[in-house]
C-alpha positions as CSV (number, residue, x, y, z in Angstrom):
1,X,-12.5,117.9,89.5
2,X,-12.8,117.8,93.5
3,X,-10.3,114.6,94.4
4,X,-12.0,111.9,96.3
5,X,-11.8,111.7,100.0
6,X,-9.6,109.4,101.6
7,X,-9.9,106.6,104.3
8,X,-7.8,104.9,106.2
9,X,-8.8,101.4,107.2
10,X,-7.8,99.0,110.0
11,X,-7.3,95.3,107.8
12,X,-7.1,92.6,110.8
13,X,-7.4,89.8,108.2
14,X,-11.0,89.1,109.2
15,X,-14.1,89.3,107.1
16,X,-15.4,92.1,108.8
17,X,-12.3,94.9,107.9
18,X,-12.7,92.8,104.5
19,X,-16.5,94.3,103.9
20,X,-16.3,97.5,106.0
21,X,-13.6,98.5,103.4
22,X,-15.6,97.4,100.0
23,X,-18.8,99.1,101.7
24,X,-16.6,102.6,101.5
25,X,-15.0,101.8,98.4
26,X,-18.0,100.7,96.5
27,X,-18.8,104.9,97.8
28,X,-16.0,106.4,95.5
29,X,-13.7,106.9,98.8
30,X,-9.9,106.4,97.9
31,X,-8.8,103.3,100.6
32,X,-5.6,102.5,102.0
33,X,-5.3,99.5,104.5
34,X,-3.6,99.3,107.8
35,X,-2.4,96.5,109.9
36,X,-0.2,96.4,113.0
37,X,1.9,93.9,113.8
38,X,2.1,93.3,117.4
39,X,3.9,89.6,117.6
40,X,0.7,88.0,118.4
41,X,-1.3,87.3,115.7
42,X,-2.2,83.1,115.2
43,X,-1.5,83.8,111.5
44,X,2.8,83.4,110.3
45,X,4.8,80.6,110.9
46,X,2.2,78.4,113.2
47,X,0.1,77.5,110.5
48,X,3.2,76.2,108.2
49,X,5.1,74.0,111.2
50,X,2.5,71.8,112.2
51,X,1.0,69.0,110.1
52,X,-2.4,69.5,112.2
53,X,-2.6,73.2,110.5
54,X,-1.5,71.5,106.6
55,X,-5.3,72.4,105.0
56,X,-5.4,76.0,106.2
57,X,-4.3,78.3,103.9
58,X,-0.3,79.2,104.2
59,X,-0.9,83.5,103.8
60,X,-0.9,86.6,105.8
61,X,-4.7,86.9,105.6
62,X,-4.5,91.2,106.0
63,X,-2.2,91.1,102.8
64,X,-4.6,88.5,101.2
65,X,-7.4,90.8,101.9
66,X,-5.6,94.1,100.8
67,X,-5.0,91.7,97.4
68,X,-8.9,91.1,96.9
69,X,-9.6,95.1,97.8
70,X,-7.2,96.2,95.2
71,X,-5.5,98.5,97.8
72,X,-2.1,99.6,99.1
73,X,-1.3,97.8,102.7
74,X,0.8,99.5,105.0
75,X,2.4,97.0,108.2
76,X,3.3,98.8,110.8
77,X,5.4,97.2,113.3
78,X,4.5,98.2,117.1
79,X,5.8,95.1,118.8
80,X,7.8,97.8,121.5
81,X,5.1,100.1,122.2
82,X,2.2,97.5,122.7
83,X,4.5,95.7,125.2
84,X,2.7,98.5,128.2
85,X,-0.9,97.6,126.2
86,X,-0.2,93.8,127.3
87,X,1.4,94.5,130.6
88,X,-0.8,97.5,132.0
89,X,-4.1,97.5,130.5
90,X,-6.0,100.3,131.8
91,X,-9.2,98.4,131.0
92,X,-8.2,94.9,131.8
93,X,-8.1,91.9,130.6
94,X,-10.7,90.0,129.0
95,X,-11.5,86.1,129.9
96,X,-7.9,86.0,129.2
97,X,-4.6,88.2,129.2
98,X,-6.4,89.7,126.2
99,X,-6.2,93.8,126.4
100,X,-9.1,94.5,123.7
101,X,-10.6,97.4,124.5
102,X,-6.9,98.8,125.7
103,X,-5.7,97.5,122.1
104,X,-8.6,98.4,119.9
105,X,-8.0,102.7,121.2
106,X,-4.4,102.1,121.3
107,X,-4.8,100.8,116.8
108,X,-7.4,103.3,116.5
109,X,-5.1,106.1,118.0
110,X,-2.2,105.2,116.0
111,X,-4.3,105.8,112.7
112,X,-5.2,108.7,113.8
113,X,-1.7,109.5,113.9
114,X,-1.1,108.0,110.8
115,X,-4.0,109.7,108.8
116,X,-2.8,112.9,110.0
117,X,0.6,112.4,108.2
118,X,-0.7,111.4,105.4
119,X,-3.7,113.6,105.1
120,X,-5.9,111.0,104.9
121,X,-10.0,112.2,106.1
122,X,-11.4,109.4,108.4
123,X,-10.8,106.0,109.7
124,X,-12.7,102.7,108.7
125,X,-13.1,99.6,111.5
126,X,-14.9,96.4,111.0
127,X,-16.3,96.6,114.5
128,X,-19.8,95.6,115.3
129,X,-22.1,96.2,118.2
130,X,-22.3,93.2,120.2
131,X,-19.6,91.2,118.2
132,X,-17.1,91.2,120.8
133,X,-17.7,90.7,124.9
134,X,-15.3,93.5,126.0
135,X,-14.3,95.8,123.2
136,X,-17.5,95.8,120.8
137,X,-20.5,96.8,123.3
138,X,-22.6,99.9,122.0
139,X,-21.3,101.5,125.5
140,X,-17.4,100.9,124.5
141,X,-17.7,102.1,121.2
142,X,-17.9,106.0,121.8
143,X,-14.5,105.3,124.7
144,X,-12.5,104.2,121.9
145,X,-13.5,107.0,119.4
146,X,-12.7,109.1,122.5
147,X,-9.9,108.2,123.9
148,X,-8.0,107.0,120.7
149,X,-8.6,111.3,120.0
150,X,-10.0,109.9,116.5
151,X,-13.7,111.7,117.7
152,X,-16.0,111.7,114.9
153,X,-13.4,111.3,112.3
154,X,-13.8,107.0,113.0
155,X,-16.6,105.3,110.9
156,X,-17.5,101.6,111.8
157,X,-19.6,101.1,108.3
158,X,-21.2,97.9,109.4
159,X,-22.9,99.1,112.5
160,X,-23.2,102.8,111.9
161,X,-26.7,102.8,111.4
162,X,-27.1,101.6,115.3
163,X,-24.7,104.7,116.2
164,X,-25.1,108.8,115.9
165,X,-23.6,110.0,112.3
166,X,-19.9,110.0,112.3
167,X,-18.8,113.7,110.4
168,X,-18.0,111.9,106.9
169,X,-21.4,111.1,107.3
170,X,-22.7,114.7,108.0
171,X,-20.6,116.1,105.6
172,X,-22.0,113.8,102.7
173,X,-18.3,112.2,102.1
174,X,-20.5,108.5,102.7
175,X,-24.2,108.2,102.4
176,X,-25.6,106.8,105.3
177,X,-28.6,105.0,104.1
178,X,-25.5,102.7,102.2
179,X,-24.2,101.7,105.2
180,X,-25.3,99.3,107.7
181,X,-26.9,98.2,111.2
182,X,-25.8,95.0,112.1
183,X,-25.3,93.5,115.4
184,X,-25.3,90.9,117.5
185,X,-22.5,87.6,117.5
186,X,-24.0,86.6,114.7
187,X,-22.4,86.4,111.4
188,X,-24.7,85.4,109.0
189,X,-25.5,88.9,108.0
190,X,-21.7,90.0,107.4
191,X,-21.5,86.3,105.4
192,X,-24.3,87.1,103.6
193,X,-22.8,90.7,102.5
194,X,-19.9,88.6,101.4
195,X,-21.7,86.7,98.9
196,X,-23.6,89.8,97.6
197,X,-19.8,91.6,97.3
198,X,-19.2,88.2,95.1
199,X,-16.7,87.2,98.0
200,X,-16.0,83.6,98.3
201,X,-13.2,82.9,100.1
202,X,-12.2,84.8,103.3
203,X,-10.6,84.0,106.9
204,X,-13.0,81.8,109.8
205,X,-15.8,84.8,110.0
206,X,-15.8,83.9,114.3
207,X,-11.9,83.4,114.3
208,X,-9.6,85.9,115.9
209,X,-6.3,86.8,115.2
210,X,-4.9,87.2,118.7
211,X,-3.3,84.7,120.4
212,X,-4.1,86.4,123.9
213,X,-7.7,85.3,123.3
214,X,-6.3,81.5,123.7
215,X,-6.2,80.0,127.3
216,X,-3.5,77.7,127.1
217,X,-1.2,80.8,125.3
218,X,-2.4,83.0,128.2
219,X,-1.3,80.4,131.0
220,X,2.0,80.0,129.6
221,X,2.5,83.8,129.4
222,X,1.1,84.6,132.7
223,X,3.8,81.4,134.1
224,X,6.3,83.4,131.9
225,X,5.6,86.2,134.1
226,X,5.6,84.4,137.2
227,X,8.6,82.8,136.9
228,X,10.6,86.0,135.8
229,X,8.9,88.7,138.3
230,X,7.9,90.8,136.1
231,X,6.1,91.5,132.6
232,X,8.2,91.6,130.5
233,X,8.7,89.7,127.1
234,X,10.6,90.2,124.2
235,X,9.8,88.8,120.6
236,X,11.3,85.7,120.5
237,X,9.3,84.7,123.8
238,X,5.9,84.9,122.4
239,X,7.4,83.3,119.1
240,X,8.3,80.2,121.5
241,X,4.9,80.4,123.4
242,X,3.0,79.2,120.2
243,X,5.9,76.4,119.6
244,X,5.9,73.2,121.3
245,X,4.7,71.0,124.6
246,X,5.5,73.5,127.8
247,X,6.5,71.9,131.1
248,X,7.9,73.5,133.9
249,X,9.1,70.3,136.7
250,X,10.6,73.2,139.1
251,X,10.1,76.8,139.4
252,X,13.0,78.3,137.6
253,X,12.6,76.6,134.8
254,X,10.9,75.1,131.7
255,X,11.3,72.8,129.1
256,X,10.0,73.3,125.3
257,X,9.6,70.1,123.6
258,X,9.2,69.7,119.8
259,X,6.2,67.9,119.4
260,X,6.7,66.7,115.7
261,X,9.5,67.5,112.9
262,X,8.0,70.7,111.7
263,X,8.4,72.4,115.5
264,X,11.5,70.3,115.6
265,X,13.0,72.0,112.6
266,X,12.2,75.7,113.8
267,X,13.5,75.4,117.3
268,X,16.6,74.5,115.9
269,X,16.6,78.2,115.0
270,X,16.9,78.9,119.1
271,X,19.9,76.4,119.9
272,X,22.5,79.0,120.6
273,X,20.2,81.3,122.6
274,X,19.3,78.2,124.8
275,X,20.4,74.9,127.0
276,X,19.3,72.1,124.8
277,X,18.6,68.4,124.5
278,X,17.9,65.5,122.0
279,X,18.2,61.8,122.1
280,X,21.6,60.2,120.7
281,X,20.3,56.7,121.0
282,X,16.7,56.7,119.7
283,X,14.9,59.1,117.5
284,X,13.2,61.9,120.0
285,X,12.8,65.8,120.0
286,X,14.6,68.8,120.4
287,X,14.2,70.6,123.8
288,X,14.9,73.7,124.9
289,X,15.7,74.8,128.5
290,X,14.5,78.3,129.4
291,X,16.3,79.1,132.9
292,X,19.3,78.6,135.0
293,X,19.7,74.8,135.8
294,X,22.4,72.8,137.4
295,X,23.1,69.3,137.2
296,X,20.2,68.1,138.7
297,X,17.9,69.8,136.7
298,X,19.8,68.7,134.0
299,X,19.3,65.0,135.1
300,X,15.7,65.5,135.5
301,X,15.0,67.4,131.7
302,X,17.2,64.2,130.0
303,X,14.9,61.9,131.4
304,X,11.9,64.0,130.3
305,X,13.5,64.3,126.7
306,X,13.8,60.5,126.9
307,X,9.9,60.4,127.7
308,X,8.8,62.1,125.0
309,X,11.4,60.4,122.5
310,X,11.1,56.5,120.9
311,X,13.5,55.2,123.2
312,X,10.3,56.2,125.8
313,X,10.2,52.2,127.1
314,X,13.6,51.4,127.0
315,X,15.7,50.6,129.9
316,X,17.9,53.5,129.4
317,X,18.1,56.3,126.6
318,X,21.2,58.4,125.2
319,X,21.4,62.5,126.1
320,X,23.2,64.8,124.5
321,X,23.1,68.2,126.2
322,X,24.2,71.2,124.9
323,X,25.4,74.3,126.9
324,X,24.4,77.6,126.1
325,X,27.9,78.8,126.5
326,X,29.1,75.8,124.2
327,X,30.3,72.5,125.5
328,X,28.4,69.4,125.7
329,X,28.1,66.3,127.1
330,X,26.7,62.8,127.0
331,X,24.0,61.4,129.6
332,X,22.2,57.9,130.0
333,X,19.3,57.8,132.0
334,X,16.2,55.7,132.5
335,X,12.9,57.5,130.4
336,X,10.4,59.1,133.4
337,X,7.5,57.4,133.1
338,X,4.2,59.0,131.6
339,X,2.2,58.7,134.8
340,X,4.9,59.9,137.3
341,X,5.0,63.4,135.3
342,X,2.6,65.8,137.3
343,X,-0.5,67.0,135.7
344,X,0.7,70.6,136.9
345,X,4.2,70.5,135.1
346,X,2.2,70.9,131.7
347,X,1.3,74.5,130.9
């Protein structure tokens, strides 16, 4: 008996990798998922920490997906490599520091690589004409089949219809009058699929997983930037991005402020890596000092820990402050007030 061809396919988390996967395996194809892991995703450790995120579901939504497909996952970690994708998109940005048509043929190309090893056949996206303003337009989708090198070996089952036949197509590996033609934002026809599949529960069908789509992230990685001179991050910096009330009060530096106990408790994971602060004398957060600061910039992040801690309208509030080389010390100062903090400190 011939062995059934195999496809790779990209699993995001999203609904739309969810059906373009079932619409190939309901075809007898053999499916293995694929999801990169590039530090940026909104799903992990954000949704656990705050009490605002309590009702959404605590999983990896691409695992949670491979789960209801019935198929193998493979994470593959790319955190180094996509640093240039972030830094030097060849494409630019999006309405934000969002890379996503540099990111989609960077993925696309790296399961080309991956099917080659494995000899796997094609490659399976959930992309759909129209879906997305920069990387899903009917005139971006043959650049990323071409520059990715994938060619006609990348299928997009829910749009192929609106596209020329991809070779598993010609070949008769997939019928094509089983796939489909959406397009558009819309995603009542991809919910509607779901139902039909008999699928019930899946991720926020408009949601993204990218926290480069997000304007507030964006600012505070373009001030990042800024205030370093050049683009460069490493893991731990985006980590802190989605953690926290930013302020910068002077150029080189910042202040990360736990904004309740669950963000409390995980920056306490960064204390040795960083300055810190927290209020002896009342009850207050944990802040973090991210930059070179002498003792007047010392002075000035007590009192904004005293701001943001219950000892806020008292007379004068309790500092500890711990060095990042290891000693400590003790300072009472008088809480800034609310209203003399500058609208422009808060990223």
């Amino acid at each position: 008996m011939q062995q059934p061809r195999k496809a790779a396919a990209l699993i995001s988390g999203g609904l739309d990798s969810l059906l373009a996967a079932r619409v190939i395996q309901q075809q007898g194809i053999h499916v293995e998922g694929i999801n990169f892991y590039t530090g940026f995703c909104v799903e992990g450790h954000t949704h656990a920490i705050r009490k605002k995120d309590k009702a959404r579901p605590k999983r990896n939504n691409a695992l949670w997906v491979a789960e209801q497909l019935g198929i193998k996952l493979h994470i593959i970690d790319i955190i180094e490599e996509y640093k240039d994708i972030v830094a030097n998109p060849k494409h630019g940005y999006g309405a934000n520091l969002n890379p996503c048509l540099d990111c989609k043929v960077f993925m696309v190309r790296k399961a080309r690589e991956w099917v080659e090893r494995k000899g796997f056949d094609f490659i399976i996206t959930g992309e759909v004409i129209g879906q997305r303003p920069m990387s899903q337009r009917k005139a971006t989708m043959p650049v990323i089949a071409e520059e990715s090198g994938a060619d006609e070996l990348l299928l997009r089952p829910l749009c192929a219809k609106n596209l020329p036949p991809t070779l598993p197509e010609r070949e008769g590996w997939v019928d094509r009058e089983r796939l489909y033609g959406f397009e558009g934002r819309s995603r009542k026809p991809q919910m509607a699929l779901a139902a039909e599949l008999g699928f019930e529960d899946y991720a926020q069908p408009a949601g993204g997983c990218c926290f480069l789509t997000d304007a507030q992230y964006s600012h505070k990685l373009a001030d990042l930037w800024r205030a370093r001179g050049d683009r460069r991050y490493e893991l731990d910096d985006i980590m802190l991005l989605k953690v926290g009330r930013h302020l910068r009060p002077r150029p080189h530096f910042k202040l990360i402020v736990g904004r309740e106990d669950g963000e409390n408790k995980f920056l306490q994971g960064y204390r040795k890596q960083y300055t810190n602060l927290v209020t002896i004398s009342h009850n207050g957060p944990l802040v973090l000092v991210d930059g070179d600061v002498n003792d007047d910039d010392l002075l000035l992040a007590a009192r904004l820990t005293a701001r943001f801690s219950q000892g806020r309208d008292s007379d004068r509030v309790d500092v500890q402050v711990n060095m990042r080389k290891g000693d400590s010390k003790t300072l009472q100062v008088a809480p800034m007030a609310g209203d003399a903090i500058p609208k422009d400190w808060y990223l």
